[in-house]
GUZA-680653 format. One record per residue: x, y, z of N, C-alpha, C, O in turn; residue number from 0; residue in one letter. Coordinates in pm, whole numbers. Atoms other than C-alpha are relative to their C-alpha. Layout:
   n_px   n_py   n_pz  ca_px  ca_py  ca_pz   c_px   c_py   c_pz   o_px   o_py   o_pz   n res
      X      Y      Z      X      Y      Z      X      Y      Z      X      Y      Z NUM   a
...
# end
This chain:
   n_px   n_py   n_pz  ca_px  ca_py  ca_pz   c_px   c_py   c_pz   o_px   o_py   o_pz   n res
   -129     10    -66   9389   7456   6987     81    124    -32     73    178   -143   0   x
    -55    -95     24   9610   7725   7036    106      7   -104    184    -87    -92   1   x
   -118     -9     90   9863   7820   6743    -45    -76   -149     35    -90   -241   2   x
      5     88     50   9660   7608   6538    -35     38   -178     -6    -28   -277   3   x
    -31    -75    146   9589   7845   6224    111     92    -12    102    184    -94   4   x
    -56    -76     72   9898   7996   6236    138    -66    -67    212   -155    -24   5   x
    -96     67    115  10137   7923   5961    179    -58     13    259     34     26   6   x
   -116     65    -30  10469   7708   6002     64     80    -62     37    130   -172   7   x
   -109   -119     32  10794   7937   6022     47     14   -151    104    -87   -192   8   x
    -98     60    117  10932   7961   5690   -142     12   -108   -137     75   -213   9   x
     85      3     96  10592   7904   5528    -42    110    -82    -34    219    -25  10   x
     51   -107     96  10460   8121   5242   -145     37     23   -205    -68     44  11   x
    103    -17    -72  10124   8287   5343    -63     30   -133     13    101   -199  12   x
     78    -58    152   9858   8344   4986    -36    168     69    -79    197    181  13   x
     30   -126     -4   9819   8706   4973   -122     -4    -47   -156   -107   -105  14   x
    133     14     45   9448   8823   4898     25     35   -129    129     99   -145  15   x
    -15   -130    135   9420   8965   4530     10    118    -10    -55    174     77  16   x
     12   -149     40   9472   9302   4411    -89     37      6   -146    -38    -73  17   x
    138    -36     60   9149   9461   4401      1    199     63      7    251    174  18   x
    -54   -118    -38   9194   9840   4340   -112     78     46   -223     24     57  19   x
    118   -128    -74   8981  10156   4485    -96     36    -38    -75     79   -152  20   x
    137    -29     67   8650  10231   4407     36    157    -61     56    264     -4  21   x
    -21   -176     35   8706  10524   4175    108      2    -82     92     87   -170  22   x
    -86     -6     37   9044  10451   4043    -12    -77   -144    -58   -187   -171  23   x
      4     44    124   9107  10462   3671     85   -106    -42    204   -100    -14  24   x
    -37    111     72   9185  10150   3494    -47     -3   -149   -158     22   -196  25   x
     -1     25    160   9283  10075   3109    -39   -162    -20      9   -241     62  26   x
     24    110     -1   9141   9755   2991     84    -47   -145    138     40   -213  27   x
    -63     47     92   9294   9514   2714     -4     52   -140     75     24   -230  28   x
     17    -68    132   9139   9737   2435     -4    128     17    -81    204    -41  29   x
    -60   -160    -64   9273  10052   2594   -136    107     62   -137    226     92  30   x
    123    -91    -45   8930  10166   2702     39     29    188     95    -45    268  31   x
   -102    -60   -120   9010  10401   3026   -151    -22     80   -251     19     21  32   x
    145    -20   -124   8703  10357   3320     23    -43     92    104   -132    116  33   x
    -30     -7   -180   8649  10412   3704    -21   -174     30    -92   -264    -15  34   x
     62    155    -68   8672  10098   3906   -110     38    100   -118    117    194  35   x
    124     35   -144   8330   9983   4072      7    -76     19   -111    -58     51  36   x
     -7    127    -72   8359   9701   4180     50   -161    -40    113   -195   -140  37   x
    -66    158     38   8435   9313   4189   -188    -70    -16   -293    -19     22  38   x
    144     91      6   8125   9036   4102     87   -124   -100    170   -116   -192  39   x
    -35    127     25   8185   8679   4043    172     24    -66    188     15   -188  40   x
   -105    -30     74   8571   8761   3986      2     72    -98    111     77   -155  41   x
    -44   -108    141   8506   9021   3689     14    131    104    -42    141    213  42   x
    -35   -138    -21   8631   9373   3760   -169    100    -72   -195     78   -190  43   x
     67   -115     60   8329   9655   3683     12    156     -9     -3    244     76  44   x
    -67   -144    -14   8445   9961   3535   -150     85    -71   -260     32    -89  45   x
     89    -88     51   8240  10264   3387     99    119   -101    220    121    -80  46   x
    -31   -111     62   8331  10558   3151      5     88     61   -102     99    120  47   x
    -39    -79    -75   8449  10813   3314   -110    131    -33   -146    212     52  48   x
    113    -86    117   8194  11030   3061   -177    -11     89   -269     70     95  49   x
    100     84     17   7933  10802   3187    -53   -104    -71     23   -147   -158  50   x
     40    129     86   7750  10523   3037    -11   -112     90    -20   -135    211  51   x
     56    200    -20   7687  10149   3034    185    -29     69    297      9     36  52   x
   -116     85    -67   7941   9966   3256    -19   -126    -20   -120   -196    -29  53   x
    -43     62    103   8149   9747   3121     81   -115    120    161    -62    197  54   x
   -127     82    -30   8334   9396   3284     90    -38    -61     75    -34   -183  55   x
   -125     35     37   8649   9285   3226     70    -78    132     52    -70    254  56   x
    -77    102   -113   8890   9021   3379    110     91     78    138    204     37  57   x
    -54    -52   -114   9105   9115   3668    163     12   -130    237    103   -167  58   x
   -178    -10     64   9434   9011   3450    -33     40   -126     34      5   -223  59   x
    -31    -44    168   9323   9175   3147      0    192     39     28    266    -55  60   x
     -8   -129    -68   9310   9537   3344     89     65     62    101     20    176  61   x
   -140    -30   -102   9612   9723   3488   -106    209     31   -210    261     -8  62   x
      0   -108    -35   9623  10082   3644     -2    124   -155     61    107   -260  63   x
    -33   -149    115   9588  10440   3398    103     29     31    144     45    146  64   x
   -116   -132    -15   9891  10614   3301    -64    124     32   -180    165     20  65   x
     33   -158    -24   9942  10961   3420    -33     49   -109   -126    121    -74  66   x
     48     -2    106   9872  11026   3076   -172     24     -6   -243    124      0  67   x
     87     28     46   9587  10868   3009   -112     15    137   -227    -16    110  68   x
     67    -93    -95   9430  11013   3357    -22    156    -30   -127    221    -31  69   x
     -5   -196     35   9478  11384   3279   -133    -47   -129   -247     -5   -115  70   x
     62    -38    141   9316  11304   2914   -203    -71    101   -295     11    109  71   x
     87     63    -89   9014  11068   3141    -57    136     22   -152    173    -47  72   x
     -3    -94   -140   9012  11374   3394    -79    141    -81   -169    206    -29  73   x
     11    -67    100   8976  11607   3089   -131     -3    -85   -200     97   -107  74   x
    128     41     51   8689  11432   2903   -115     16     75   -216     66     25  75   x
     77    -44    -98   8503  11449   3206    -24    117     26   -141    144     52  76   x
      0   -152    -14   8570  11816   3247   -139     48    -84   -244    105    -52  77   x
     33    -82    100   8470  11879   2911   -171    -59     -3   -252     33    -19  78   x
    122      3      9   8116  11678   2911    -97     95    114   -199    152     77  79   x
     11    -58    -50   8056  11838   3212    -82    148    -25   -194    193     -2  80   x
     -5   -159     74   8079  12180   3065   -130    -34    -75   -231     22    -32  81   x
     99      9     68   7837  12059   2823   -133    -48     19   -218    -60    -69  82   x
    120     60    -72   7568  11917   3065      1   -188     -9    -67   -266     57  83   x
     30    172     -1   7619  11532   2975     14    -63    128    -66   -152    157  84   x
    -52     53   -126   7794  11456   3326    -82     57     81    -84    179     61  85   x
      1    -51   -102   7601  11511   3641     89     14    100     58     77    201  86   x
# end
């Protein structure tokens, strides 16, 4: 029927979750800084920006990097780089 999923005036609509950019640095609850990859069964999967073993973590235990703590990220990466660890 026509009109029939759409939401009575006034009503509050659920927004989807947050779920940030593939790539974008996130600090987790024990300040560890790594790229977002992806979502799986509701955990967040980040990585070391260095490289390494990727790591989950809950959605509400993860917020965005400071500008800060991007530059220093951005930096570490540089520097393994330099030294062959990073492809």
């Amino acid at each position: 029927m026509p009109g029939e999923n759409v939401p009575a005036k006034g009503a509050k609509t659920q927004e989807p979750p947050y779920v940030p950019a593939l790539g974008t640095l996130m600090v987790d609850a024990q300040e560890r800084v790594g790229e977002f990859r992806g979502e799986w069964c509701g955990l967040w999967s980040l990585r070391p920006v260095t490289g390494g073993t990727e790591w989950t973590v809950a959605p509400e235990d993860a917020r965005p990097a400071s500008a800060e703590q991007r530059l220093r990220a951005k930096t570490a990466r540089a520097n393994a780089r330099s030294r062959g660890e990073v492809l």
